[in-house]
N, C-alpha and C positions, 0 to 999 in steps of 0.2 A: 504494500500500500504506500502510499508515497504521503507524506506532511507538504502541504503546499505553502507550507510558511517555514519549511526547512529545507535545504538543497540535499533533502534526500531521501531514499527510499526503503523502505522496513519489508521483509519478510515477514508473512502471515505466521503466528504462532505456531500454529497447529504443527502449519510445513517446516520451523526450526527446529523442534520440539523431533523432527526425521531427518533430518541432516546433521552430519560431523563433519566440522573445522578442523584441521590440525598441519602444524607446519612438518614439513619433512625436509634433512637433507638428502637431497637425489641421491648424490653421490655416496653417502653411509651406509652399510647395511650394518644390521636387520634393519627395515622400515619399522616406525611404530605403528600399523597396521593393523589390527588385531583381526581383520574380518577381509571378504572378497570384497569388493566396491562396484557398482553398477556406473559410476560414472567419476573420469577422470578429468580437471582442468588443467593443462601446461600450457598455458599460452606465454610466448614471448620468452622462453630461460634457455632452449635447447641453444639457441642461435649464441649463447657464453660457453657454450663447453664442443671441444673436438669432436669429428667423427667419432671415434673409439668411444667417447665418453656417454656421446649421443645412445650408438646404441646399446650400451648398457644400461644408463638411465631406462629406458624406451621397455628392455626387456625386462625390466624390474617391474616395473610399473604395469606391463602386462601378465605377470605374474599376480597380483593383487584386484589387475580387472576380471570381475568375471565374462565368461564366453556370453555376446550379446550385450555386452556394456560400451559404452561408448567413452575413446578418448579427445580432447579437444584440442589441439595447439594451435598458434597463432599463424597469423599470415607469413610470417619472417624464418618461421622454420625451414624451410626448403623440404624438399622430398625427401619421404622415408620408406619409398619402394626398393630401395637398394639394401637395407638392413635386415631382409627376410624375419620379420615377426609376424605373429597371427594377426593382423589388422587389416581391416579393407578397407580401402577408402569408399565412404559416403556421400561425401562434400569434399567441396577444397580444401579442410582442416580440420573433419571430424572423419571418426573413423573408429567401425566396428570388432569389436573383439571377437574373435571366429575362436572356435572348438580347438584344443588345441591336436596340433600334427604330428 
């Protein structure tokens, strides 16, 4: 819902109350994860870290997506058809997490 007398906008209770926040570093493992995640946001970080780095980030993170979840990155990432992960692309920067092979 948005406050029109504040330059911002609030998420409905109910729908925070089914979401978790939590930061991670890419690069660390173990992630503090504690469950599979139906939907991942990266927008904008890949494009700070090397190929190599990229796709281990990449495959960490689809470890934790489950199959049918979707991950999101930014326009600046470039393509990650070359990294052979379970992902298809859907859009130009979102992309489905396939059964794993």
């Amino acid at each position: 819902m948005h406050d029109p007398d504040k330059d911002e906008v609030r998420i409905n209770a109910d729908l925070r109350r089914k979401v978790t926040f939590k930061h991670h570093n890419l690069v660390d493992e173990p992630y503090p994860a504690s469950r599979i995640t139906d939907i991942v946001f990266c927008r904008n970080l890949l494009i700070y870290f090397d190929r190599t780095t990229q796709k281990v980030v990449l495959s960490r993170l689809c470890r934790y997506l489950r199959p049918g979840g979707y991950l999101f990155l930014g326009h600046s990432e470039g393509s990650i058809a070359d990294l052979n992960l379970p992902l298809r692309a859907v859009a130009p920067t979102t992309f489905l997490r396939e059964e794993d092979r």
